[in-house]
N, CA and C of each residue as an Amber inpcrd file, in Angstrom:
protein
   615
   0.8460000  -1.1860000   0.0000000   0.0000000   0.0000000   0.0000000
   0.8780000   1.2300000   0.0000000   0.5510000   2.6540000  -0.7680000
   1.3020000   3.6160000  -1.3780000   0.9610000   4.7450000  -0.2740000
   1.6120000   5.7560000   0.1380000   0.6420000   6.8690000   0.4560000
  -0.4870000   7.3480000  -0.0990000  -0.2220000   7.2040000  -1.4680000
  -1.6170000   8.1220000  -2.4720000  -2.3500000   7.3870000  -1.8630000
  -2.6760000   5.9750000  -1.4870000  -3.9300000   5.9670000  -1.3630000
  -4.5950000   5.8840000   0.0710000  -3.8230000   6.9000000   0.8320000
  -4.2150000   7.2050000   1.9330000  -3.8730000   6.4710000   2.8270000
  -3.4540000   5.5960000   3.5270000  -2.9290000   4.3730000   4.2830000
  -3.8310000   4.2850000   5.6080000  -3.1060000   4.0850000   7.0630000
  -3.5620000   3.9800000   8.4870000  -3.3060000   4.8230000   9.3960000
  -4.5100000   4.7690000   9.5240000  -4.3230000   6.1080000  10.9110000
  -4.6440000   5.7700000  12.3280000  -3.3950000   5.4000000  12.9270000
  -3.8760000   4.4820000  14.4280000  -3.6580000   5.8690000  15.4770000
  -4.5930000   5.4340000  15.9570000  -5.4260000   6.4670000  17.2000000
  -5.0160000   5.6980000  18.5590000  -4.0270000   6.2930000  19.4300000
  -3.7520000   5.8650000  20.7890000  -3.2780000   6.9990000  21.5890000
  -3.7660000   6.8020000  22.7100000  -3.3020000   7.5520000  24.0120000
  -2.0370000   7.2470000  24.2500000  -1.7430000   5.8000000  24.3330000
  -0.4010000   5.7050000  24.7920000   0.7180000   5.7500000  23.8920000
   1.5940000   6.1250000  24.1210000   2.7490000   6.8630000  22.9750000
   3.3610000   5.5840000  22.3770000   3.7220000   4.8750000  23.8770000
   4.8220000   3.2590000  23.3100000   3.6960000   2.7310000  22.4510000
   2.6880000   2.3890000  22.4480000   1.7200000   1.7510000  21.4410000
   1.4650000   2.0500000  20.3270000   1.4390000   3.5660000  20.1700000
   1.6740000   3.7850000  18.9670000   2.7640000   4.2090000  17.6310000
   3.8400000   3.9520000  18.8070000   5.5240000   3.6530000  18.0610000
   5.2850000   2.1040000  17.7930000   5.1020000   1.6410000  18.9300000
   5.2140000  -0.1800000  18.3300000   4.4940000  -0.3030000  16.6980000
   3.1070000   0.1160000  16.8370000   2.0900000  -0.1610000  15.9720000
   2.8040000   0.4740000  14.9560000   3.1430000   1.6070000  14.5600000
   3.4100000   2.4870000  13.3770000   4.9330000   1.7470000  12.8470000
   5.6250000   0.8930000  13.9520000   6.5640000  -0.0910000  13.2850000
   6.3550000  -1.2810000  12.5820000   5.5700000  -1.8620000  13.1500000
   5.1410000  -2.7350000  11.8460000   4.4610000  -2.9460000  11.1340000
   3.8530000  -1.4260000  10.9730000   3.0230000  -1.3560000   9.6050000
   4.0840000  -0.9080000   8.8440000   4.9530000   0.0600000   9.3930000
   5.7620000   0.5400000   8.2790000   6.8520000  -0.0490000   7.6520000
   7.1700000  -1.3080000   8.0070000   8.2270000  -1.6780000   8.1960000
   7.4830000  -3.5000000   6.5930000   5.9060000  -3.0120000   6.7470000
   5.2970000  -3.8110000   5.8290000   5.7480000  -2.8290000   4.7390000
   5.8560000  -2.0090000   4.6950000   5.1730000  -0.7110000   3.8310000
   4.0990000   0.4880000   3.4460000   3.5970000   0.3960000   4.6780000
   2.4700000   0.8350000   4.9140000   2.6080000   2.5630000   5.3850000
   2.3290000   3.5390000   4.5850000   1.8650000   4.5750000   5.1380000
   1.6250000   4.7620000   6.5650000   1.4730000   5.2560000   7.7760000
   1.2100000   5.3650000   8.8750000   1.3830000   6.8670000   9.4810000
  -0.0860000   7.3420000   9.8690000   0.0830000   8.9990000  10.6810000
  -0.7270000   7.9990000  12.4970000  -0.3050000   8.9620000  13.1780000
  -0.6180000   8.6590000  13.8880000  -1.1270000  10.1080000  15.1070000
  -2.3570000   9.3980000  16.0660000  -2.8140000  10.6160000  16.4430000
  -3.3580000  10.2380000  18.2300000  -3.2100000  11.0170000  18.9620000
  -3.1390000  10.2410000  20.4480000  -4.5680000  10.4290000  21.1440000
  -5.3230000  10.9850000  20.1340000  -7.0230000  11.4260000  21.0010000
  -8.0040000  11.0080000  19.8690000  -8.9320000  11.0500000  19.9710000
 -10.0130000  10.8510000  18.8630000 -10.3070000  12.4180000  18.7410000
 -10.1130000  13.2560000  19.6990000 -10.5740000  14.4810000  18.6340000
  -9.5230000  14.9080000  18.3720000  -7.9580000  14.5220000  17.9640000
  -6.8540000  14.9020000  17.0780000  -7.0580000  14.0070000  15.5840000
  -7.5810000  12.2830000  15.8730000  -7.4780000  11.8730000  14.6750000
  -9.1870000  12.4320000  13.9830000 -10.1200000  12.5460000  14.3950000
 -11.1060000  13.5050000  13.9040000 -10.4690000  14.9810000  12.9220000
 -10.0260000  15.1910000  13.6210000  -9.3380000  16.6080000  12.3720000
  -8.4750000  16.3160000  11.6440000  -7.7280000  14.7550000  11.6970000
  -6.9710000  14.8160000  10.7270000  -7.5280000  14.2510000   9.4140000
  -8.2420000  13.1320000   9.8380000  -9.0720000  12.6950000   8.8680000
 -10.2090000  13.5380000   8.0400000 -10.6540000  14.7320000   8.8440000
 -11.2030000  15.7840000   7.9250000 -10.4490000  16.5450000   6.8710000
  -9.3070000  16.0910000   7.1380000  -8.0380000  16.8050000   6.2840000
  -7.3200000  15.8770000   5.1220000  -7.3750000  14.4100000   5.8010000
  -6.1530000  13.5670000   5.1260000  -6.8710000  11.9970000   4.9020000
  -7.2430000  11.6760000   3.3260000  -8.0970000  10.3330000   3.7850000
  -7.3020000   9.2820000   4.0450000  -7.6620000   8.7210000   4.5630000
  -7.3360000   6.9680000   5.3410000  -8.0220000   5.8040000   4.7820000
  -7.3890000   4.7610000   4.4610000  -7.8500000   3.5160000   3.9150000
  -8.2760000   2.5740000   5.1450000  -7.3510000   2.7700000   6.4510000
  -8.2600000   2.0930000   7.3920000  -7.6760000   2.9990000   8.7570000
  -8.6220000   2.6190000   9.9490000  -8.2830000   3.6080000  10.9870000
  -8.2140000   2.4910000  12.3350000  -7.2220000   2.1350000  12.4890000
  -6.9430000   1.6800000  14.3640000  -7.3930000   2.6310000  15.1630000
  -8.4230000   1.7140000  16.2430000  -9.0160000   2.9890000  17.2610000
  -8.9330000   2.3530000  18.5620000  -8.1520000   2.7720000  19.2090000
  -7.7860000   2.2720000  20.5700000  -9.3810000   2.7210000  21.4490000
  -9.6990000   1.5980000  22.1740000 -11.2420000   2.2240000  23.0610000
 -10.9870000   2.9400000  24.2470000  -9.6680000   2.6720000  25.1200000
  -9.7730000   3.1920000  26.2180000  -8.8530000   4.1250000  26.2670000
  -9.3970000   5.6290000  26.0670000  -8.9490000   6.6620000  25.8690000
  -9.1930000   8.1820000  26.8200000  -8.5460000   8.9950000  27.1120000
  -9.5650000   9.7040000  28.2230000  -9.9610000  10.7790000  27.1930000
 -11.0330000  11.7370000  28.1560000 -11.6860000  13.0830000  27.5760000
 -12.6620000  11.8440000  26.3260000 -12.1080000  11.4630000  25.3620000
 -13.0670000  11.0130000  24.1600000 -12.5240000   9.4890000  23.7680000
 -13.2950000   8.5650000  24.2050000 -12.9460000   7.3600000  24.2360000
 -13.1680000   6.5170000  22.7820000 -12.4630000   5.4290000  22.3260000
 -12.8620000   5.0610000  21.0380000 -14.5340000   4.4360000  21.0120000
 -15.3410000   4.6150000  21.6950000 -16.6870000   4.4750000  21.1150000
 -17.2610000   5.7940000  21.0050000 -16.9960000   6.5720000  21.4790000
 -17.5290000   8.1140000  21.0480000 -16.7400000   8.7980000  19.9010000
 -15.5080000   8.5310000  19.3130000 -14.8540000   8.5790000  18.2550000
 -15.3690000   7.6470000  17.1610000 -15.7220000   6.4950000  17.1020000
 -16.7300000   5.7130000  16.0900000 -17.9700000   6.6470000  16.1630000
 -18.5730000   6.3890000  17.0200000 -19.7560000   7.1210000  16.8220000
 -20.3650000   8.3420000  15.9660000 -18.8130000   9.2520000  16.2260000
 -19.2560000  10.4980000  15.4960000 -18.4530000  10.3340000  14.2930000
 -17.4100000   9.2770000  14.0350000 -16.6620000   8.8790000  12.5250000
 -18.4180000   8.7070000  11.6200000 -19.1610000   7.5560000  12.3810000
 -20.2980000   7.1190000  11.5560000 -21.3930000   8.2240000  10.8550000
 -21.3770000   9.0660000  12.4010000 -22.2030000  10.5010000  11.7820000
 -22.1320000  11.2930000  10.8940000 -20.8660000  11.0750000  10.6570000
 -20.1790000  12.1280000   9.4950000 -19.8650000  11.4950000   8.1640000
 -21.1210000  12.7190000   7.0740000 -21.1820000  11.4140000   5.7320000
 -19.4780000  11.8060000   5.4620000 -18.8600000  12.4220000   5.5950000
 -17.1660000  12.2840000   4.8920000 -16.3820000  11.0780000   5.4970000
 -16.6050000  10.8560000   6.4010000 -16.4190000   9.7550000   7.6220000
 -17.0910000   8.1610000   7.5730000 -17.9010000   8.2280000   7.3190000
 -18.9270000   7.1160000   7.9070000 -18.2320000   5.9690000   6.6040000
 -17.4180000   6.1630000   5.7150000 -17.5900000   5.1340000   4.9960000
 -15.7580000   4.3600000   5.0660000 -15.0110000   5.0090000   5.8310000
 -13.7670000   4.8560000   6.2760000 -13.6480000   3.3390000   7.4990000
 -13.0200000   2.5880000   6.7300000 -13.2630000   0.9780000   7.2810000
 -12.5710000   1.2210000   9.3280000 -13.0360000   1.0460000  10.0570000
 -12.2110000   1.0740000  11.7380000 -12.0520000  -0.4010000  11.9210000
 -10.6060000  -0.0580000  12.3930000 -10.4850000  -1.5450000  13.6200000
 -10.7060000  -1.3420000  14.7090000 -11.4120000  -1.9670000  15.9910000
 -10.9310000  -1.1940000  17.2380000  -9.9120000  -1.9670000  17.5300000
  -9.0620000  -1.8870000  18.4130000  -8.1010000  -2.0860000  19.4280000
  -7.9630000  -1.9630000  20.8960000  -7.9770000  -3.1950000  21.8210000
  -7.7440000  -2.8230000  22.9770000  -7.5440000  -3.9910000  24.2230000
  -6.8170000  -3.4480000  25.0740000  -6.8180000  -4.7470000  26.2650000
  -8.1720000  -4.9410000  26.6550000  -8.8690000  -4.4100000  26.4900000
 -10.5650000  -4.9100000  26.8980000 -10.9860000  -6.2830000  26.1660000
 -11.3170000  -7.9110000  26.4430000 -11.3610000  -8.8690000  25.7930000
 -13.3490000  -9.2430000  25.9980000 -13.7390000  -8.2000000  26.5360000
 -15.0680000  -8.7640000  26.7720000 -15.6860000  -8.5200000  25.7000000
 -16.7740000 -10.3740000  25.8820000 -17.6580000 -10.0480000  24.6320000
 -18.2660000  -9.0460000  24.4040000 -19.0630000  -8.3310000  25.3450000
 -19.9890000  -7.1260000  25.1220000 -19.5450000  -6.0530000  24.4020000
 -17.8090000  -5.7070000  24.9810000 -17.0520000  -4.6410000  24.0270000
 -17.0280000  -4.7220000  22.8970000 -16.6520000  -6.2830000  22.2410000
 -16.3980000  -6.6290000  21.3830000 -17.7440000  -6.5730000  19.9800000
 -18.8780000  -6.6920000  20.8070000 -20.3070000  -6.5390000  19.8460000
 -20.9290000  -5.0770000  20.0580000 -20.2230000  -4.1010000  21.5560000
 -20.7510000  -3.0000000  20.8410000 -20.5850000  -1.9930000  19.7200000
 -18.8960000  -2.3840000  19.5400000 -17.6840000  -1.6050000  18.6850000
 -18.3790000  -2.3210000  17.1870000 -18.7940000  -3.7830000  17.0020000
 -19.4750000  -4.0470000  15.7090000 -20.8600000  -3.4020000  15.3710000
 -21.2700000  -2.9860000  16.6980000 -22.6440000  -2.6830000  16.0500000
 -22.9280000  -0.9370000  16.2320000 -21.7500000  -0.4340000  16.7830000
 -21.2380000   1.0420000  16.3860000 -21.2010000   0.8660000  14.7210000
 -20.5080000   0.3270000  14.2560000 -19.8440000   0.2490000  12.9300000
 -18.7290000  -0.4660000  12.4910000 -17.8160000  -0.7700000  13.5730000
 -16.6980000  -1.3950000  13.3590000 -16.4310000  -2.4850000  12.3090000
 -15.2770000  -2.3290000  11.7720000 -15.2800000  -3.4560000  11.0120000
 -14.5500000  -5.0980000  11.4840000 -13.8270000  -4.7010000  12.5320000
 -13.2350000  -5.8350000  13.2340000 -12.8010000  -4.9830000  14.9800000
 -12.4000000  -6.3760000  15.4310000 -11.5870000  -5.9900000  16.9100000
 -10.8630000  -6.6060000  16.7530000  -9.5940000  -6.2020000  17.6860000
  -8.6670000  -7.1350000  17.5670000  -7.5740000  -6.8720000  19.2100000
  -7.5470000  -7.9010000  19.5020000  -6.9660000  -7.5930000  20.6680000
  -5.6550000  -7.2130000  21.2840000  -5.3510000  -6.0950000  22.3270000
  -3.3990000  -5.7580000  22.4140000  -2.9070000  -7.2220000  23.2380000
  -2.0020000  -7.5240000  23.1180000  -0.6300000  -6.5030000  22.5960000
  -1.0580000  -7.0290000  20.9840000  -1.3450000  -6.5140000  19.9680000
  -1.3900000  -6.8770000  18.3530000  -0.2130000  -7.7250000  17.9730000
  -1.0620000  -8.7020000  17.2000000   0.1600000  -9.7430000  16.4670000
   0.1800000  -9.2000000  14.8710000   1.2680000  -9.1480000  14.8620000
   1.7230000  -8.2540000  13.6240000   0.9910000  -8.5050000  12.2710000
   1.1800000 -10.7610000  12.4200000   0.5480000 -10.6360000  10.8850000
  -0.7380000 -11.1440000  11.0090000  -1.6500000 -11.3940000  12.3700000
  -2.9200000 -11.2560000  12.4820000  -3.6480000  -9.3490000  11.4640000
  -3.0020000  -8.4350000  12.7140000  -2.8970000  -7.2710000  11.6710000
  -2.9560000  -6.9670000  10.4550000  -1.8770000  -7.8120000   9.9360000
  -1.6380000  -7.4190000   8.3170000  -2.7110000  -7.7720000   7.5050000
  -3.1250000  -8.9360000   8.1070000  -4.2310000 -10.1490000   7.2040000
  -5.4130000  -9.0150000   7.4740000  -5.6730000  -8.6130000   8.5640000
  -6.7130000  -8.0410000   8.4730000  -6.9620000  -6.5090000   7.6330000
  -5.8740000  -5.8050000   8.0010000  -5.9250000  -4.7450000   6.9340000
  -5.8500000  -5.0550000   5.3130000  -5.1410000  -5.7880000   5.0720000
  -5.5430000  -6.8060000   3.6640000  -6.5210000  -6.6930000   2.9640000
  -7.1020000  -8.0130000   4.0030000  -8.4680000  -8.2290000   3.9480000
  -9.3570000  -6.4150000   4.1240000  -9.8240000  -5.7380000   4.6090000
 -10.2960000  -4.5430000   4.3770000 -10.1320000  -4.1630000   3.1370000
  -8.6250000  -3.8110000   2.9280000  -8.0250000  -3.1120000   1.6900000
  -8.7340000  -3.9570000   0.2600000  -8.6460000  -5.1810000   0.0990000
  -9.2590000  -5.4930000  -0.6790000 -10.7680000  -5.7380000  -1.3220000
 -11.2350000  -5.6230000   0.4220000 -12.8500000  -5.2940000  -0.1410000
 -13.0890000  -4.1830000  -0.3750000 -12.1640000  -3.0190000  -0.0500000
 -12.3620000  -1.3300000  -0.5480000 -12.2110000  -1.5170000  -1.5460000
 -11.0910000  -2.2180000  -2.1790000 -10.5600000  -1.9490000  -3.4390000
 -11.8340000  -2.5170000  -4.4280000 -12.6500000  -3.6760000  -4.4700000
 -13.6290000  -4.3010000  -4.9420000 -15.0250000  -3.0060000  -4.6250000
 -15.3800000  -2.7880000  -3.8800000 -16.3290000  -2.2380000  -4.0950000
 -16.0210000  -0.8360000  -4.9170000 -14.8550000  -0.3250000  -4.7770000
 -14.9550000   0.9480000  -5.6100000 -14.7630000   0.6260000  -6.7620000
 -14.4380000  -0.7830000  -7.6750000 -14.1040000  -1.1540000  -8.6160000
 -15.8280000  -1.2690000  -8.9990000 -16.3850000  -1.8260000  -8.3970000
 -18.1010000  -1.9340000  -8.7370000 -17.9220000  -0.8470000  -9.2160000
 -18.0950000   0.0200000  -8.2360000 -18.8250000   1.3070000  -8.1850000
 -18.3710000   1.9510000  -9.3840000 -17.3490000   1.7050000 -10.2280000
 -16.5130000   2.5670000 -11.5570000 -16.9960000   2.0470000 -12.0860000
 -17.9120000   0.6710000 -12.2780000 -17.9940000  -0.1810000 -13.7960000
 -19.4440000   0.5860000 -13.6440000 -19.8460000   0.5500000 -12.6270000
 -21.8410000   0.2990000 -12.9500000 -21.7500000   2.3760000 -13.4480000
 -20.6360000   3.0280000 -12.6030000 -20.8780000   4.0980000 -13.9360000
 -20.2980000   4.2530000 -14.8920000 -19.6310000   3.2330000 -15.6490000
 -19.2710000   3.1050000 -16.8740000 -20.1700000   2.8710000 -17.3390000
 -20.7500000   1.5130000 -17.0880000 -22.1670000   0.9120000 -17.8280000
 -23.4880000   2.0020000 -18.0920000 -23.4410000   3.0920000 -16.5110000
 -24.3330000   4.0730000 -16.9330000 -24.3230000   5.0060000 -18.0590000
 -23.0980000   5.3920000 -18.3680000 -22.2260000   6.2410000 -19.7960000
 -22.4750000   5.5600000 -21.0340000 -22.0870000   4.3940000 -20.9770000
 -22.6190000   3.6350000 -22.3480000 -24.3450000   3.7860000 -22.5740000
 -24.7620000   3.5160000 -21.6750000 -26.4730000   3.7030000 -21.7270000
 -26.5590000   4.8350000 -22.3600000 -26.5190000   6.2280000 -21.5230000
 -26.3530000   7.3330000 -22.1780000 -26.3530000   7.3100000 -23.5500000
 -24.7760000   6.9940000 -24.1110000 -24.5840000   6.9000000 -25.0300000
 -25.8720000   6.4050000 -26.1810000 -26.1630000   5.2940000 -25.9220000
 -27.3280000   4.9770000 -26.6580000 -28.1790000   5.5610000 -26.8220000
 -28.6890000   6.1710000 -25.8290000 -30.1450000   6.6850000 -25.5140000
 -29.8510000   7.7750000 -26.4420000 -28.6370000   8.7770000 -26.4890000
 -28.5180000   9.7420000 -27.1280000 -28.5100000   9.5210000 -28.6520000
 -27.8450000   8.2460000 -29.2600000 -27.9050000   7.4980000 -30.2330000
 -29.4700000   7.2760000 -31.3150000 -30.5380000   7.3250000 -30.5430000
 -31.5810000   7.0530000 -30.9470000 -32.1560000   8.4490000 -31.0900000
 -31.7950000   9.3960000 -30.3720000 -32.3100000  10.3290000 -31.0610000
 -31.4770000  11.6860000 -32.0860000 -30.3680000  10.8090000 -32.4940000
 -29.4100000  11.0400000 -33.5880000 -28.4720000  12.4240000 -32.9490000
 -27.7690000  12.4380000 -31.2600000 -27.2540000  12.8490000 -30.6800000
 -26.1210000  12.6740000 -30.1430000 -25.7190000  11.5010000 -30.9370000
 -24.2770000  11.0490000 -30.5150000 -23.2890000  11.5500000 -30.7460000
 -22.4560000  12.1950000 -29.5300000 -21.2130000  12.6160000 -29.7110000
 -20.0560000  11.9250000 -29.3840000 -19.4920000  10.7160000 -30.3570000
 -18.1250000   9.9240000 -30.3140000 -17.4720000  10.3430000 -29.1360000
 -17.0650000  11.3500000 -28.9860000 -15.7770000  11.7660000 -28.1400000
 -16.4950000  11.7130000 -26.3320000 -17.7080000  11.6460000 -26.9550000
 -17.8770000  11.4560000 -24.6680000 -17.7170000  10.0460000 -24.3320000
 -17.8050000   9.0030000 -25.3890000 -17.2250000   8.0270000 -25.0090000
 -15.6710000   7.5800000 -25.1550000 -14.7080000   8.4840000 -25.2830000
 -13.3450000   8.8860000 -25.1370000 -12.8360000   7.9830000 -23.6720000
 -13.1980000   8.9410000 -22.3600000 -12.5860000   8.4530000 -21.2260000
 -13.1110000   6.5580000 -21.1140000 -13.7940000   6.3350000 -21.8470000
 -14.2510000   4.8580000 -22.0940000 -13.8860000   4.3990000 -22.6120000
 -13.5390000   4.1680000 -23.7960000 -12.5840000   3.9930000 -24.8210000
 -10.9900000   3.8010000 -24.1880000 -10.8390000   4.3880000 -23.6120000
  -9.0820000   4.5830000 -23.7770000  -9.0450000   3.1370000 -22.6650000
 -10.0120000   2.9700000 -21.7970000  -9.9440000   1.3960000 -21.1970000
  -9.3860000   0.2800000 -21.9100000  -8.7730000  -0.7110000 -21.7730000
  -8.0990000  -1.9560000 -22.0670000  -9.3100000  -3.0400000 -21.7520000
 -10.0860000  -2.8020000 -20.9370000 -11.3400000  -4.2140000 -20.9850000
 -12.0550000  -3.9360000 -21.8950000 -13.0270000  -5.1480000 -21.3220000
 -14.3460000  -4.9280000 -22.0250000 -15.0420000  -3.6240000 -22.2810000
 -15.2110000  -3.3010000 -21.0970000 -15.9390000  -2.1030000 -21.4730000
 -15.5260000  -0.7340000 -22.2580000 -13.9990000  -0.7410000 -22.4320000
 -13.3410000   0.0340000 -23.3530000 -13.3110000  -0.8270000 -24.9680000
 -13.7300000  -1.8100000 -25.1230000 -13.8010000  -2.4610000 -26.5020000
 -15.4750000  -2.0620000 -27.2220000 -16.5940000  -2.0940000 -25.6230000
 -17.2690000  -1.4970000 -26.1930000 -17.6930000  -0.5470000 -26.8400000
 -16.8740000   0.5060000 -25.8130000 -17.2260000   2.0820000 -26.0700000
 -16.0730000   2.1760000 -27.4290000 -15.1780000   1.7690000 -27.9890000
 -14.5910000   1.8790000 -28.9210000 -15.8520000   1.2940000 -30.4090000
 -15.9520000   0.5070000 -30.2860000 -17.2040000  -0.5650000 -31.0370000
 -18.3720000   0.6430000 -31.2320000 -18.7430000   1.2900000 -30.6680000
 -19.8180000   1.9880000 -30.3460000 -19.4170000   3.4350000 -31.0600000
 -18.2270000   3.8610000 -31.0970000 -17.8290000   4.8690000 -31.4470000
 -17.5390000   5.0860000 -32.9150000 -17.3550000   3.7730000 -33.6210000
 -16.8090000   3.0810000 -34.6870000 -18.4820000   2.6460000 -35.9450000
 -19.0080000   2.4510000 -34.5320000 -20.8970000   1.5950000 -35.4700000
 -21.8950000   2.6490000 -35.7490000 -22.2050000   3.5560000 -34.5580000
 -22.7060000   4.3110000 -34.4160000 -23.2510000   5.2840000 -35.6660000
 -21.8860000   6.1850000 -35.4550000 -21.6790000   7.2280000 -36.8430000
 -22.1330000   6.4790000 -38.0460000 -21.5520000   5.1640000 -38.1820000
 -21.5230000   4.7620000 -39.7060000 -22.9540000   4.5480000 -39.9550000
 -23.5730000   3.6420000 -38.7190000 -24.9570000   3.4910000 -39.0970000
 -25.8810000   4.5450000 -39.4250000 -25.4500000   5.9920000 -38.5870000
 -26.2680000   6.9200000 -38.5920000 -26.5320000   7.7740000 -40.3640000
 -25.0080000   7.8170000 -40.5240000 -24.7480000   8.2130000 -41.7060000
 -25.5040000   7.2750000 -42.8390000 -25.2420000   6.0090000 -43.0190000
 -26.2670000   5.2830000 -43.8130000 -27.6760000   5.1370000 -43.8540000
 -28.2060000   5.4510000 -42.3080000 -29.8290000   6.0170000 -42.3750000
 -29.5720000   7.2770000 -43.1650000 -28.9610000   8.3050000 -43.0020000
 -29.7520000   9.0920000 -43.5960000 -29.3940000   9.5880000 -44.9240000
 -28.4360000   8.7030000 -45.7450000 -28.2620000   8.4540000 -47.0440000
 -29.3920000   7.6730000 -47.9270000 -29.8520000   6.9320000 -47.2040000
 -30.8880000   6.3540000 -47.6410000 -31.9400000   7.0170000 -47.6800000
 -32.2570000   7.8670000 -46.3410000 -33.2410000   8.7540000 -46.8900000
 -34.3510000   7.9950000 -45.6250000 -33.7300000   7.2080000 -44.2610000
 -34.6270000   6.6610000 -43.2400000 -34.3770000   7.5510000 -42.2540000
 -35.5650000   7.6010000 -41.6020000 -35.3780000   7.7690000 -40.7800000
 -35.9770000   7.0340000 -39.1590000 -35.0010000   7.9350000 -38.2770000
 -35.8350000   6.7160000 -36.9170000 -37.1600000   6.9720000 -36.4790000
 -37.7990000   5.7350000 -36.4990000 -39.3420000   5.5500000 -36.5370000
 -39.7170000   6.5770000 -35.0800000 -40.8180000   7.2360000 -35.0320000
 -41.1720000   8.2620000 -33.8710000 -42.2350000   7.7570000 -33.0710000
 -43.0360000   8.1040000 -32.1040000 -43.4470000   7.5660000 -31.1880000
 -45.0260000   7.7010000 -31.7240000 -45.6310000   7.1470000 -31.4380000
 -47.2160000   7.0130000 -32.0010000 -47.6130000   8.1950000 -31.0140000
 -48.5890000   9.0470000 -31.7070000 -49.4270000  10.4390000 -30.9370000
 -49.6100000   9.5700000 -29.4810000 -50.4110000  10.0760000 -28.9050000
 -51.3250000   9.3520000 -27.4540000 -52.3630000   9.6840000 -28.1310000
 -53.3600000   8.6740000 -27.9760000 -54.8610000   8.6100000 -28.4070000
 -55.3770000  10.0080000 -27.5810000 -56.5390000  10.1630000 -28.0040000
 -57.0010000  11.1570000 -27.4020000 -58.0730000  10.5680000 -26.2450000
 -58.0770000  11.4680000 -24.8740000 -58.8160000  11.0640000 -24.3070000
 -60.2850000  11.7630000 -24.2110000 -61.1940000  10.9150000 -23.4680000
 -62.3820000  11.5380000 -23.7510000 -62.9800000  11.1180000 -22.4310000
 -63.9860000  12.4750000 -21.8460000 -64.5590000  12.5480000 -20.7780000
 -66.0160000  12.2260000 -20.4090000
């Protein structure tokens, strides 16, 4: 994992914990800021995005369940994956921090490549859902495209940033850019045109 794409931001009161922690993430390769309150890593994260956030629970002034809490409240926030962290091993802690929002717990002193697996694991379901999230609005652009197509509005070049793709969906929007025009141009050499929508009957009272 790179800086660009924002890395970990572990949240602890205690200083040695969060030298230990910020060593073997970094020492994976991992980006690492680190912040000793929940309302220090609150402002930083309004500032600096994070791919995942270590949140220590037992914290003074603002403890890590009142730091989830208001991460969740906040739409800039709420979609930023948390671990909690902490010597606390009780079940109850452990299901209120999941049903705050959490995405895992994990217990101190942290085992390094328990850790790793788990930020991983996160990182790669971020990485998958934002990959959805780019195709289904690709797929929405091609639609477009069509829709504009039928009513002899197609402009080649907005399917450009589509096109320049290496998958599928850049073979389409190339295909599309290529069929389109030609077909359009041969309707109206011929002298066709696209069939129009039947009046609406008339109604009567």
């Amino acid at each position: 994992m790179t800086q660009e794409r924002g890395g970990v931001l572990i949240v602890d009161d205690d200083r040695t914990n969060r030298m230990m922690v910020t060593y073997k993430l970094e020492i994976s390769g991992v980006h690492v800021v680190a912040a000793e309150s929940g309302q220090e890593a609150l402002s930083i994260m309004r500032e600096e995005p994070f791919d995942v956030v270590l949140l220590d629970i037992l914290m003074p002034q603002m403890d890590g369940y009142t730091t989830l809490e208001l991460m969740k409240g906040d739409p800039a926030l709420r979609d930023t994956p948390v671990v909690m962290i902490s010597q606390l091993d009780e079940i109850d802690s452990v299901i209120r921090c999941l049903e705050l929002g959490a995405e895992d717990y994990l217990p101190k002193p942290l085992n390094s490549i328990l850790l790793m697996a788990r930020i991983n694991a996160i990182l790669l379901g971020k990485r998958l859902t934002e990959m959805q999230q780019d195709y289904d609005h690709q797929l929405g652009l091609l639609t477009e495209a069509l829709k504009a197509a039928r009513n002899n509005a197609f402009e080649p070049d907005s399917l450009q940033p589509i096109a320049d793709r290496s998958d599928r969906l850049g073979e389409c929007a190339r295909t599309m850019q290529q069929v389109i025009p030609s077909v359009s141009r041969q309707t109206t050499s011929s002298g066709l045109t696209a069939p129009s929508r039947p009046a609406p009957s008339p109604t009567h009272d």
